[in-house]
N, C-alpha and C positions, 0 to 999 in steps of 0.2 A: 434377557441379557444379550440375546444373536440376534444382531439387525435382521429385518428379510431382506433376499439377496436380490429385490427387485429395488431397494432401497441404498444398498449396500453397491449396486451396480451405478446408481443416477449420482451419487455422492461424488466419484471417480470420475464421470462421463463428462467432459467437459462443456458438453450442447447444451447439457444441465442447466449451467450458470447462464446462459444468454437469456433464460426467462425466471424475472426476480418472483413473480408468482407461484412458480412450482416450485422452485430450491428454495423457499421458506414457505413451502404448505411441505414439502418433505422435512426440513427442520423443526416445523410444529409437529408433526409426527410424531419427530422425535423426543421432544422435548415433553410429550402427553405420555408415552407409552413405553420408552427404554430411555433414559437421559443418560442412563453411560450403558452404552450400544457396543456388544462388537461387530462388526465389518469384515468379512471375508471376500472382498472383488474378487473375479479370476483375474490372475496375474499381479497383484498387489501381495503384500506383506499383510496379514491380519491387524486389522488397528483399532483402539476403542475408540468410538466417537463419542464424543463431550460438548452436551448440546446448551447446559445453563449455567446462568449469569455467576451462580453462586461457588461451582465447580470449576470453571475458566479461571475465575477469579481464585479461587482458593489455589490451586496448580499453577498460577502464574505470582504468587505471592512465594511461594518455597520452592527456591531454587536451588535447595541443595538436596531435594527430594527426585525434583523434574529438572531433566535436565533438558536441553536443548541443541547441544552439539553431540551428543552421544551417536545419534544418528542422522541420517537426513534430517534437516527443519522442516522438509514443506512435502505434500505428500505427492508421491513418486511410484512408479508399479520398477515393478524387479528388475524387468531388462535396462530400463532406465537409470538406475537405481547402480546396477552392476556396473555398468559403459563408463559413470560417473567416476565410480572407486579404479578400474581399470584405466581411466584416460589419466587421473587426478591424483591417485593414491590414496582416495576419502572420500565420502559421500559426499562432501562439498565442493561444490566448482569453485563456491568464492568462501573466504574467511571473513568473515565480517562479526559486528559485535552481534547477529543474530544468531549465530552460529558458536559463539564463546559459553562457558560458563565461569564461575566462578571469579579467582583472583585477577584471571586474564581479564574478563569480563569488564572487573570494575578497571581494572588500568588503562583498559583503552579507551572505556565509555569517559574516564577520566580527563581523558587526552582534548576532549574535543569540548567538554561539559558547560564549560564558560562560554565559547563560542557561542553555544543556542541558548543562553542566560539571558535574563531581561534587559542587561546592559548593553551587549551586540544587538541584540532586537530593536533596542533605542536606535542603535545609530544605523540601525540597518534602512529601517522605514522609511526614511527618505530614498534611497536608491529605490523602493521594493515602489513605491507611489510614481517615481520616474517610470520604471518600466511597465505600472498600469498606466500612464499616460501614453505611452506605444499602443498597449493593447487598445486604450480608445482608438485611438487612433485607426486601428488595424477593424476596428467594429465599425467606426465611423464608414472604413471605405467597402465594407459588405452592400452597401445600395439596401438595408430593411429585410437580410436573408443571408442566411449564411449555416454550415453544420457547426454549431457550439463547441462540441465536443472536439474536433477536429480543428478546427481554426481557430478557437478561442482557446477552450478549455486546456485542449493539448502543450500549446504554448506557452502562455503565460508561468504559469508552474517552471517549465521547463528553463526558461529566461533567469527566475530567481534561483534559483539553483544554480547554472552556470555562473551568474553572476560572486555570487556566495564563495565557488570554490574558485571562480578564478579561470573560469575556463573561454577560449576565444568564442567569438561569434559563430566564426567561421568554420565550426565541428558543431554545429547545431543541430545537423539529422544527424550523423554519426551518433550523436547522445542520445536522439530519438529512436534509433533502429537500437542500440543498445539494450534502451528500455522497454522497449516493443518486443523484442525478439527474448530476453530473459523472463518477463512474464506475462504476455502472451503469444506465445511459439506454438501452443495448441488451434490456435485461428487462424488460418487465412487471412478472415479480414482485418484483426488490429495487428500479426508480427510485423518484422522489421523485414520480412521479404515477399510479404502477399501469399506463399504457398503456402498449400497444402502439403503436410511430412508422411511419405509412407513408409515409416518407420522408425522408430526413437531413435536409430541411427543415424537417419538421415536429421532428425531432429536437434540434435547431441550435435552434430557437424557444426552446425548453422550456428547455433550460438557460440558453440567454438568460437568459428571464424569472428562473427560481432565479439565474441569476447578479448580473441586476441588484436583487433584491430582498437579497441579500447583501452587494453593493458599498455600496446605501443607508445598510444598517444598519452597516457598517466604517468607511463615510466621518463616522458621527455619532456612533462611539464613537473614532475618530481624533480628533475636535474637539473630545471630551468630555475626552479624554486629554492635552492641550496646553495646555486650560484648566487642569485639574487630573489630574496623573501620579500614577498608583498603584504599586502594588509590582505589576506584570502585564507578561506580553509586548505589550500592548494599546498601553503606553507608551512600550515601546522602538520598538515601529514608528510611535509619531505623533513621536515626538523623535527619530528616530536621524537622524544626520548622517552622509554623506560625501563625504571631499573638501571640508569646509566645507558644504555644502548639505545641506537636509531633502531626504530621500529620494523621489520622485516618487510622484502617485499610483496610477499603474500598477503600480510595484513595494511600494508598502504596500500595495496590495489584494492582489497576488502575493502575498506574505507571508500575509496572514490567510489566504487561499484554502488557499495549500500546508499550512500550522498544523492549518487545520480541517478539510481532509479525510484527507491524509496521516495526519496525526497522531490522527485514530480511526479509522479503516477498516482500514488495513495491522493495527493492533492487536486490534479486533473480528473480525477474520478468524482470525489465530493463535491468539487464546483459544477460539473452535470449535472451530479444530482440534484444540489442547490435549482437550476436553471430548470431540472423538471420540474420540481415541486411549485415555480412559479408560474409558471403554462399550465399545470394542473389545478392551479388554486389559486384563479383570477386576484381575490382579494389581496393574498401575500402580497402580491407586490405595492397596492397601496399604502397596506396596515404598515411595511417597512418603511415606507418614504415619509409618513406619518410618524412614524417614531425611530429613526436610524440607532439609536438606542438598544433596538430589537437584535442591531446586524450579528453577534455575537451569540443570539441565542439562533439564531437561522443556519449559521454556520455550525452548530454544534449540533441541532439535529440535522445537517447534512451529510454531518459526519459517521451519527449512528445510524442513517436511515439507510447509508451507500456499505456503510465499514468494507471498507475497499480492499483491507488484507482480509479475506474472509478466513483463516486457517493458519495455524504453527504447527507442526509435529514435536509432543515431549515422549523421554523416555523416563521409568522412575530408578535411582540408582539403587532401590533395595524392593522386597516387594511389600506393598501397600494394599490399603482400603479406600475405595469411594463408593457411598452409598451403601455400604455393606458389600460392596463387591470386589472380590480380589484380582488384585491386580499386580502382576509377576514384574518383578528386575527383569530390565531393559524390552519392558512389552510397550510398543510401537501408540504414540495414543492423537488423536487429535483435537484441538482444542477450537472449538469454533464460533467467533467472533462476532458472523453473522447473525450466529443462532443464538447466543446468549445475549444481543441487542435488541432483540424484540423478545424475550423471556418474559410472559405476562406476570408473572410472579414477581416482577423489577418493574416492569412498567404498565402504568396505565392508558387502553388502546397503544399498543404499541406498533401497528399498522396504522396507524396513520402519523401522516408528517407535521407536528406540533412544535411551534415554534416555542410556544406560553410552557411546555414543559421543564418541571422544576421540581428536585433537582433532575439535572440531565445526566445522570455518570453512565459512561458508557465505556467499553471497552474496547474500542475500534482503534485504538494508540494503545493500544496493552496495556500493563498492569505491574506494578513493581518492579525490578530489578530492568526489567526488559520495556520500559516503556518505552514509547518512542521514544529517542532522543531529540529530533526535531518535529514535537507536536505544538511548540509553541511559536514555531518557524512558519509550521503550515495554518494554524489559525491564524495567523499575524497576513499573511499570506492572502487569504481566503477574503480575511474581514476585510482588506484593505479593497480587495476587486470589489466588492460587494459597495464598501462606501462609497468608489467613486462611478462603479454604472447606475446604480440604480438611481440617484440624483437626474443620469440621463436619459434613463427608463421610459416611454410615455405605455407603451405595450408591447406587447409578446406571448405570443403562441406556439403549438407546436406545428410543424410543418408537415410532417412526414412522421413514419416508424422510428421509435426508436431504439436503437442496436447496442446488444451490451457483446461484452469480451465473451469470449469459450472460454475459461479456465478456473479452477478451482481455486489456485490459491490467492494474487492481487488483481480482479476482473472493476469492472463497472462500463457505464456506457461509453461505446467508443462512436456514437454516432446520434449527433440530437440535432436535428434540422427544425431549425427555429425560423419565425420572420416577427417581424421587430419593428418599431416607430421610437424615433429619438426626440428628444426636449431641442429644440433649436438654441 
């Protein structure tokens, strides 16, 4: 039942994550020999760790058992954890619907539900095909060489999303340091200010400051939007009502917050992986352009093979069983996304990247109450870059190493140095 604490240490250590080989050979570990593990780090909060498919899934299904705004969502060590409730008044920096439960939960995820419905999706796809005509473009002028992840990957994501909510051009790294510095602040290399933190305080600062130069610009395109409503999500969060009342500003900023990072990181993360798995597996790229038909099963194992949110934190509101093991009201638990997408018991080889796998359910967009909200945003998203490069495809290799995120909870590679030949 007690993880070892040399295990229990590499979970929390954020260097972890930048090699996908060890941090799922430590999740097969887990998943063979404790599948619900307690965790003691030094300096962390004791947490069970929940490493399969069947368990994630079962805890993400009862949400009035597990809750997830009880306490932090995402896992956090103490001092961190305290600076938070002391800067904030709550474990939360931001309010968003990952951090709601229950009636609130559905009212807001309500708010917006239509929005990411297959109707907007219709009429979105044309803009979403515009702006991968840019991104050719922007590949085009790479000269057969470029970092994917950084010039490609990064971007595009980034583009449809702003575009979605509404947001100018012209805050375009602003949105990126944003998203760079809330989840990955543990890195050097992918935050939104290159350093290295000697101190959760000094850490805590940083996103501050990106946080409050974000809320400025959201609270003056909320008043921009009240004044005058656009066809954007921009306008549904400065008009949405519930309950009769305008929405609070805590929970409008929640929203743009969760839209702008969520909604290009989890997807910039998968398209990497997408682009490894074709550098690694000469033929994919054929077998796709042979059947584009396939692009939708490529893009879904990109999505289990990266699952880019690797982790939630729930709490149970009373105390419970998993496995036959007890588990106390409000004990700290972690539910792991990573780990229950290669769960051999759910899938077959699930170390390797198969596109022909069927079915594919996977959990890397959660699960019931708490799914993504926009997971059919980001396949819609995903599939569409994919229909129109690989058409211009002829090859592509890898170049160089390539560099994933430090952090535990939304990491993937933030560095894939590729070289490329185009169809004329």
């Amino acid at each position: 039942m007690h993880m070892k604490q040399e295990l229990a240490e590499a979970l929390v250590a954020p260097e972890t994550y930048k090699d996908l080989d060890h941090i799922h050979a430590i999740f097969k570990e887990l998943r063979n020999s404790t599948p619900i593990a307690l965790a003691a780090p030094v300096g962390h909060e004791p947490f069970w760790f929940i490493s399969k498919f069947a368990d994630v899934q079962a805890i993400e299904s009862d949400t009035d058992l597990f809750h997830a705004g009880n306490k932090a969502t995402v896992l956090v060590d103490e001092e961190t954890n305290q600076l938070t409730i002391d800067e904030i008044g709550s474990p939360h920096r931001f309010l968003t619907l990952v951090q709601m439960d229950g009636e609130k939960h559905k009212a807001y995820r309500d708010l917006t539900a239509s929005w990411f419905g297959p109707r907007s999706l219709r009429n979105l796809e044309p803009r979403i095909r515009g702006l991968m005509q840019q991104t050719l473009t922007s590949i085009e002028q790479q000269e057969g060489a470029c970092d994917f992840a950084r010039d490609i990957a990064l971007r595009y994501p980034l583009r449809v999303i702003m575009d979605v909510l509404g947001v100018d051009r012209s805050v375009e790294e602003m949105m990126l340091r944003f998203t760079q510095e809330v989840f990955g602040s543990s890195d050097p290399e992918a935050n939104g200010t290159g350093r290295a933190y000697g101190s959760p305080a000094e850490q805590q600062q940083a996103i501050s400051e990106i946080s409050m130069e974000a809320y400025q610009y959201f609270t003056s395109l909320t008043q921009a939007r009240r004044a005058e409503p656009k066809d954007d999500l921009a306008s549904v969060f400065a008009n949405g009502m519930i309950d009769g009342e305008p929405i609070g500003e805590i929970e409008t900023f929640g929203y743009y917050a969760i839209t702008a990072t969520a909604g290009h990181d989890t997807t910039s993360n998968s398209t990497s992986a997408g682009m490894i798995a074709l550098c690694e597996n000469p033929d994919l790229l054929t077998q796709l352009q042979n059947d584009p038909s396939l692009i939708p099963n490529f893009v879904e194992e990109s999505i289990r093979w990266e699952s880019p949110v690797k982790h939630f934190m729930r709490s149970p509101t009373r105390d419970t069983q998993l496995r036959g093991i007890n588990i106390k009201k409000d004990d700290w638990m972690m539910i792991n996304f990573a780990s229950a997408n290669r769960d051999e018991e759910v899938y077959e080889n699930p170390f390797v990247f198969d596109i022909m796998r069927k079915p594919n359910r996977h959990l890397a967009l959660g699960y019931g109450a708490h799914v993504c909200l926009g997971q059919h945003l980001a396949r819609l998203e995903m599939r569409i870059f994919w229909e129109e490069l690989l058409p211009r495809l002829k090859s592509v290799t890898l170049a160089g190493k390539v560099k994933r995120v430090g952090a535990s909870f939304v990491s993937g590679p933030h560095s894939v140095p590729i070289e490329f030949t185009l169809r004329s």
